[in-house]
Each structure stands twice: as structure tokens, then as C-alpha cells.
C-alpha positions as CSV (number, residue, x, y, z in Angstrom):
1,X,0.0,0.0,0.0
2,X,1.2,3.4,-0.9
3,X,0.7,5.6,1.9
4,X,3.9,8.2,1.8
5,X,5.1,9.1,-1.2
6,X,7.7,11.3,0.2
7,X,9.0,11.9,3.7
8,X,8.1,14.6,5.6
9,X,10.8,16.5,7.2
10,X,9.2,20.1,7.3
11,X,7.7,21.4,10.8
12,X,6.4,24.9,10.8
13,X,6.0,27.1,14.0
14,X,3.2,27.8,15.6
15,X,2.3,30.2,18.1
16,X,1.0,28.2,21.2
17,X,1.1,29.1,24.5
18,X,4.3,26.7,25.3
19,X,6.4,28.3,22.6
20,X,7.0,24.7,20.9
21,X,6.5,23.9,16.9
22,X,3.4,22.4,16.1
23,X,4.3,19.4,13.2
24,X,2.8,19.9,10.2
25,X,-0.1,17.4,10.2
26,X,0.6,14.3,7.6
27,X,-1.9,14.0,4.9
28,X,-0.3,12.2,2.5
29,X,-1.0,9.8,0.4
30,X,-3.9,7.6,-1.3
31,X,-7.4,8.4,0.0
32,X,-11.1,7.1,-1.5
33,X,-14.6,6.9,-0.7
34,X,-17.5,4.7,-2.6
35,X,-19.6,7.5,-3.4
36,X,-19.9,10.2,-5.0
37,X,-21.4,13.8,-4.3
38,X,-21.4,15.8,-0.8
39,X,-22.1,14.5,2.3
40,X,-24.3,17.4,4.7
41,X,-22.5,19.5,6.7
42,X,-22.2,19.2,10.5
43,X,-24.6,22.2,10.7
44,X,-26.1,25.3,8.7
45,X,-27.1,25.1,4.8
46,X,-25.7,22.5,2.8
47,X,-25.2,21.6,-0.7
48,X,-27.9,20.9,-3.1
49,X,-28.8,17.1,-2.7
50,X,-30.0,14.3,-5.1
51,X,-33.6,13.6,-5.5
52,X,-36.2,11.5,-7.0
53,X,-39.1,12.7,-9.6
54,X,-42.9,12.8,-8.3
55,X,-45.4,12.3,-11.9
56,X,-46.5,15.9,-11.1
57,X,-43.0,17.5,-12.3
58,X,-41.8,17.9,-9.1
59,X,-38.4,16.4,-6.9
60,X,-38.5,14.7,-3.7
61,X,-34.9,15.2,-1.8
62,X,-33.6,11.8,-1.3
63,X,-30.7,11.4,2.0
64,X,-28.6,10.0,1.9
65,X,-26.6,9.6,-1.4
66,X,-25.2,8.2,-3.1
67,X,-23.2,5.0,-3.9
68,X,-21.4,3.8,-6.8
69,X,-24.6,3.6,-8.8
70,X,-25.7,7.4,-9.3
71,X,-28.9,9.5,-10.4
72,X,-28.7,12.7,-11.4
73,X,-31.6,14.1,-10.4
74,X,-31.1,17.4,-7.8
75,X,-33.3,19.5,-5.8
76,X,-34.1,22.6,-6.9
77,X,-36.1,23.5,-3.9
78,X,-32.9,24.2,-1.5
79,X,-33.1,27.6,-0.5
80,X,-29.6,28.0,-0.9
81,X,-30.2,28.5,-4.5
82,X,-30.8,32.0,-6.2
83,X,-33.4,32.0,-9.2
84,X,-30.9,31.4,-12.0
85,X,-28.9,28.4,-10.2
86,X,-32.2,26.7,-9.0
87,X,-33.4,27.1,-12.7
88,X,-30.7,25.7,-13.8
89,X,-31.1,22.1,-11.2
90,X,-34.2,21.8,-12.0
91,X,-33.5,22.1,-15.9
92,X,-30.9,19.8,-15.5
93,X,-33.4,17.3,-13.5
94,X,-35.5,17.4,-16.3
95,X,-33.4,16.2,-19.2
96,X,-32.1,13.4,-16.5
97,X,-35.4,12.1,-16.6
98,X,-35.7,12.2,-20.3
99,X,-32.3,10.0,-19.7
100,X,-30.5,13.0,-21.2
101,X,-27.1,13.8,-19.4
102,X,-25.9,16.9,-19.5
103,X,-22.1,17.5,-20.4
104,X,-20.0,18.8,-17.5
105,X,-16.4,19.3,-16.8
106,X,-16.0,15.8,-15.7
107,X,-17.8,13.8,-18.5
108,X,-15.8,16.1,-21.1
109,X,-12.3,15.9,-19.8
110,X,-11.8,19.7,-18.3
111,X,-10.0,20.1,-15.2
112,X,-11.9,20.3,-12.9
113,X,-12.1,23.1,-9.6
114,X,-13.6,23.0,-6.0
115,X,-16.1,21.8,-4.5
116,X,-17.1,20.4,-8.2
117,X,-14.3,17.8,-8.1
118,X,-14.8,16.7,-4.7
119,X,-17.6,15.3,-5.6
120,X,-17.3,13.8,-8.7
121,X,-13.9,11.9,-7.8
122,X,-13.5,8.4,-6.0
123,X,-10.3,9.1,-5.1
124,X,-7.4,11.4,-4.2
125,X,-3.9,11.3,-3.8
126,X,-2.0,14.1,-1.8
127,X,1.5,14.7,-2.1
128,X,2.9,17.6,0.7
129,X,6.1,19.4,0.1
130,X,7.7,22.4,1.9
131,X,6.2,25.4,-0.5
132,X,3.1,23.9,-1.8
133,X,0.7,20.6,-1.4
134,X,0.1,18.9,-4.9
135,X,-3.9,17.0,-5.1
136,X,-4.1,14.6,-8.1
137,X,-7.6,13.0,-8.7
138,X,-8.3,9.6,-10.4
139,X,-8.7,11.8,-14.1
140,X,-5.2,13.2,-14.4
141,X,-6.6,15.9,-16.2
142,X,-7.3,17.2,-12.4
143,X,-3.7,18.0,-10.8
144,X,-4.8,21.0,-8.0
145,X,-1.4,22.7,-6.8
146,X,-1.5,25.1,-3.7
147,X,1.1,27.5,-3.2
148,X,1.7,27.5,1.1
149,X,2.2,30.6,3.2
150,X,1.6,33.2,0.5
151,X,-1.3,35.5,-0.4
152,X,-3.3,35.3,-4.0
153,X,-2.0,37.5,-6.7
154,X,-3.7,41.1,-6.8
155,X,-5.2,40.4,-9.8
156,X,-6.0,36.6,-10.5
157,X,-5.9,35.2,-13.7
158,X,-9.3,32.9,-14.1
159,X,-8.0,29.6,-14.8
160,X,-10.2,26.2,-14.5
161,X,-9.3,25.1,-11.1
162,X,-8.7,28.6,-10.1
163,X,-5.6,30.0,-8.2
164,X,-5.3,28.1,-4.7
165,X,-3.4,29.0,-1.5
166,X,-2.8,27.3,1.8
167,X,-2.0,27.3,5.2
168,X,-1.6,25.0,8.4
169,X,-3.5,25.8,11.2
170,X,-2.7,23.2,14.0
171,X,-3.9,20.3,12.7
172,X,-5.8,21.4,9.8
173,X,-4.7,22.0,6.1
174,X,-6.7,25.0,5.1
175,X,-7.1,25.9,1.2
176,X,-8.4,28.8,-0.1
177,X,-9.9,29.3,-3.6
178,X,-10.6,32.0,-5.8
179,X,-10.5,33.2,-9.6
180,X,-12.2,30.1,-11.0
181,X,-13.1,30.2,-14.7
182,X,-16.6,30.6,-15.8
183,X,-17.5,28.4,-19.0
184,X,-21.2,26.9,-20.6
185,X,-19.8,23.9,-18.8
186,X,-19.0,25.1,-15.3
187,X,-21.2,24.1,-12.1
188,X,-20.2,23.6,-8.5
189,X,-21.9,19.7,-8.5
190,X,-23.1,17.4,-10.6
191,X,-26.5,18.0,-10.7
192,X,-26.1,21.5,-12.7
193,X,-25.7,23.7,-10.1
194,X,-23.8,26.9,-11.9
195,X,-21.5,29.5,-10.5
196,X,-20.4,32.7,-11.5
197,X,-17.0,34.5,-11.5
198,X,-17.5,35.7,-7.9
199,X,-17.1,31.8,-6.8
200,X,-15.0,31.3,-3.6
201,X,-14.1,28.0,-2.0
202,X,-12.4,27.4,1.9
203,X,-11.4,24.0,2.2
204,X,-10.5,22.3,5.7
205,X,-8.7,19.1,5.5
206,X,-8.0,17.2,8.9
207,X,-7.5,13.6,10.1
208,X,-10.0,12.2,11.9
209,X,-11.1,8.5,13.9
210,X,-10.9,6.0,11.4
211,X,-14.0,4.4,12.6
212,X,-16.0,7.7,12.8
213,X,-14.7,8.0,8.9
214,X,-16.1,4.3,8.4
215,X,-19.5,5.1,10.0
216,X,-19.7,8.7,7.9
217,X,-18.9,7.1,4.6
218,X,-22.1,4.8,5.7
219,X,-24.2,7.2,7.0
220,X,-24.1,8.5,3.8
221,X,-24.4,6.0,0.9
222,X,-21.0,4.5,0.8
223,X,-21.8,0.9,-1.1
224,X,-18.5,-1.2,-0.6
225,X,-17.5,-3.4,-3.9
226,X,-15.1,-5.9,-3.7
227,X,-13.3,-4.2,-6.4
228,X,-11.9,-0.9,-7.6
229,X,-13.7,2.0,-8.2
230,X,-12.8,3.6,-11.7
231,X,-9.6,1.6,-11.6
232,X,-8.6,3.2,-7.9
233,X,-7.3,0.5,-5.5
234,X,-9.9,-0.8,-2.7
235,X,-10.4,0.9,0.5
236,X,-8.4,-0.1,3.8
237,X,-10.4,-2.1,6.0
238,X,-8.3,-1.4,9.0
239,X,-10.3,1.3,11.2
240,X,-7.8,1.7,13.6
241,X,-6.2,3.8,10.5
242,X,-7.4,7.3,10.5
243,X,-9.6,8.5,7.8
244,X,-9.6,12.2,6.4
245,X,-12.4,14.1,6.3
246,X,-12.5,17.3,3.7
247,X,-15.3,20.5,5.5
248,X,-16.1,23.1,2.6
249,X,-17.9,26.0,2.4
250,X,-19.0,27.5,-1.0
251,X,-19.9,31.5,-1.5
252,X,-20.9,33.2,-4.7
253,X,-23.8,35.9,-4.2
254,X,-24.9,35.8,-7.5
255,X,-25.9,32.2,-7.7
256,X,-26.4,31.2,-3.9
257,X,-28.9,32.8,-1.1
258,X,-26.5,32.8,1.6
259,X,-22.6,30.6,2.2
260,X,-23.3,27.1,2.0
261,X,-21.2,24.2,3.3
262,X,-20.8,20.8,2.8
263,X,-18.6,17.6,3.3
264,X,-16.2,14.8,2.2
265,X,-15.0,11.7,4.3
266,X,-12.2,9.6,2.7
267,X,-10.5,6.8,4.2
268,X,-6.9,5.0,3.6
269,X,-7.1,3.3,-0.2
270,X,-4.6,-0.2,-1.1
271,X,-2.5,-0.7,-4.0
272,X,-0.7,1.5,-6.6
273,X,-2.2,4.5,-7.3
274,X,-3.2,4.2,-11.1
275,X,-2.6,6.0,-14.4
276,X,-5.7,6.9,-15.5
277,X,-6.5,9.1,-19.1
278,X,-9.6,11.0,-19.8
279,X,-10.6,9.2,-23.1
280,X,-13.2,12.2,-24.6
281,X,-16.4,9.8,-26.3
282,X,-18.6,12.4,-27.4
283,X,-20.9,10.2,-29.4
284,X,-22.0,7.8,-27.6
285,X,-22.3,8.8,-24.1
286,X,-24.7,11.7,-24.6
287,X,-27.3,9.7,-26.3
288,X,-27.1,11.2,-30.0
289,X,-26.0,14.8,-28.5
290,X,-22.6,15.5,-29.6
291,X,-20.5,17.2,-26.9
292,X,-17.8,19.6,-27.8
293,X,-14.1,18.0,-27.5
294,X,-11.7,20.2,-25.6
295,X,-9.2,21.9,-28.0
296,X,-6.1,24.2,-27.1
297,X,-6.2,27.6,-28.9
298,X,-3.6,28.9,-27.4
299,X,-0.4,27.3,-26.2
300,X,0.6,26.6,-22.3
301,X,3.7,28.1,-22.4
């Protein structure tokens, strides 16, 4: 099992009331859940949440959710959601139960930002280093990096996954996201939910009980399989391991009501973490409805 990819020898000071360095806490290597979407948070709004069709047009919120097997049916009732982005659910709802899927930034190979990739990822694979903490996701067209201990540039260049900083504070990683690209394609879940330019993500990314990550993963909608999700190796069985558990909160005023938060439990994952390749099949996938495949007009460098 691949647990450390590379030692840790950095400590950073703390200010505590002892004068002694607080280490840095270690939250490296492979981590995966059977599941996909957000779990609720521990309190306060939370994240728009899958539901079931009535015959009179309407959705039913359905808790908790959801295993390997998915629907993509949201609730557009949450009052989180602003006129355009509850729209835009319940639209998306709709063609779901035509059996239409929508493209996203997953299905169609984009990178893909926060919270949006939390959710739509079985698996993640953190790699900490002095300056900066490196995320790859089971799609390698998803590699997050967050610069440590500095501030965001004055003026932020929107880019897909947006321009992410960090910090330790005791024993919590803390990210902070902003200047994340706006495209026909962007939402902050996968049930449609949109966001505008004004998008801002805090992440919070701390170890916790390896049996209270067993019981959340559970709770809600975990489905075990006796073999790898999407190619990602099977999750540790050992609860005496700790799990990591991921507390978000989402703000953009012109899509969302009020901050929201929401939640992502992972636990230790065996094996070699895989090579995996976004393969783009625009043909087949969408039912008939060709999907745009991602082209470079410009060059990276």
C-alpha cells in the first residue's frame, strides 16, 4: 500500500502558549470513498442534494446519497439557491429524466475546480512538500497545486481550477480558492448547479477516527465493492487507521442565497495509485448529442 510518497521533514512554527512547533499534520498519500457527491455538513445550509421525480413534475430530496450507482436528479427547492442556479437544477433534473445527461467538466475531460471535483472523484492522492501541497484526482486531467504561506496575486488570472493558496493551522490544512473560470460547462456539482466568477471556495482538510470516517462514509451512501472504483485501488479495511475528512464552504452571491457548506469523508485506499486518461467519447455517451471536444487555442507556455 502506498501511503507516503515522500517523507516529511518540514515542521512549521506555531504560536502556542508553550512556545514549541506544532508538526505539520501528515496527509499524505492515497485516499477514496465509494460515493460520489457531498455528504451534509455538520450544521447550517448545505449543498444541493440528489432527489427522486414525483409524476407531477416535481423532486423529492432523497438522503442519503449516493453510492457507486448514481442518479442525477437534484433539488431545486434548496433555499440555498438564487433564481438562476435553482433554474438551472431543476432544468438539468429534467433532461435526466428524459435519460438525457448533460455534459459537464467531468464527462468532457476539463479540469476540474472545487467543490465540483470533490464530488465527482472516487479518489485522491496528496503529495505535501515544503512550498506547496500537490492533489491529483483519479482523471489526471485534475492535478490541483496550492502554493503555502503566500497571499493570492492582486489580480487573479481565471484559470479552470482557479488560483489556490494554503496554510496550516494546527492540525488542519486550510485551502483557499478563488479566480475560478466561468465556462457553458461550469457548475459547482453534478446535478447543474452553476456559479459565476464571484465563486470562492475554503477547504479544511484534517485527520479524523478511522472508525467515525467508516461510520460517515455509511451514513451516507457508501456501497462497498469488492473491487476498484474507476480503476482506484480498494479501500483499507483497518479502522484503527485514520480517515480524512475534507469540511467546505462555498460562497458566490450571485448564484447562492447565503454561504453554503458541505462535506467529504475519505478513508486509507490499497494498492498502486493508477494511471488513468480522460478518453473524450462524445458520441456515444450523450445519447445522440454530440459534446464539444476540448481543443487548445492557445499554447501553455
Amino acid at each position: 500500500m502506498i501511503r507516503r510518497l515522500l517523507p516529511l521533514l518540514v515542521v512549521i512554527a506555531f504560536g502556542n502558549s508553550a512556545g514549541e512547533a506544532a508538526p505539520i499534520p501528515d496527509l499524505s498519500g492515497q485516499w477514496g470513498r465509494d460515493m460520489l457527491f457531498f455528504e451534509p455538513p455538520g450544521s447550517g445550509p448545505g449543498p444541493v442534494i440528489r432527489a427522486e421525480p414525483r409524476g407531477d413534475g416535481t423532486f423529492v430530496p432523497q438522503s442519503p446519497c449516493c453510492g457507486i450507482v448514481q442518479s442525477w436528479f437534484g433539488d431545486p427547492s434548496n433555499p440555498v439557491l438564487k433564481s438562476p442556479a435553482a433554474d438551472a437544477v431543476r432544468r438539468n433534473s429534467e433532461l435526466s429524466v428524459q435519460g438525457i445527461v448533460q455534459p459537464d467538466l467531468h464527462s468532457t475531460c476539463f479540469p476540474e475546480p472545487p467543490p465540483f471535483v470533490l464530488g465527482m472523484h472516487y479518489g485522491v492522492l496528496i503529495v505535501q512538500q515544503p512550498s506547496e501541497v500537490k492533489l491529483f484526482y483519479l482523471l489526471y486531467n485534475t492535478v490541483r497545486r496550492v502554493h503555502l504561506n503566500v497571499p493570492h496575486p492582486k489580480n487573479v488570472t481565471p484559470s479552470w481550477t482557479g488560483d489556490s493558496i494554503g496554510h496550516y493551522e494546527g492540525d488542519t490544512l486550510v485551502i483557499d480558492t478563488t479566480g475560478i473560470k466561468v465556462s457553458p460547462l461550469s457548475t459547482v456539482d453534478g446535478f447543474g448547479t452553476p456559479h459565476s466568477e464571484a465563486l470562492h471556495v475554503v477547504e479544511r482538510y484534517r485527520l479524523i477516527d478511522g472508525k467515525l470516517a467508516a461510520e460517515a462514509q455509511k451514513t451516507n451512501g457508501a456501497q462497498p465493492t469488492p473491487a476498484p472504483a474507476f480503476a482506484r485501488g480498494i479501500i483499507d479495511a483497518d479502522t484503527s487507521k485514520p480517515g480524512l475528512q475534507v469540511d467546505f464552504t462555498v460562497d458566490d452571491p450571485q448564484m447562492f442565497a447565503t454561504p453554503w457548506s458541505g462535506r467529504v469523508t475519505y478513508r486509507p485506499v490499497t494498492g498502486v495509485w493508477p494511471e488513468a486518461v480522460c478518453s473524450e467519447n462524445p458520441h456515444e455517451y450523450y445519447a445522440g448529442r454530440d459534446a464539444a471536444i476540448p481543443q487548445a487555442e492557445t499554447p501553455d507556455f
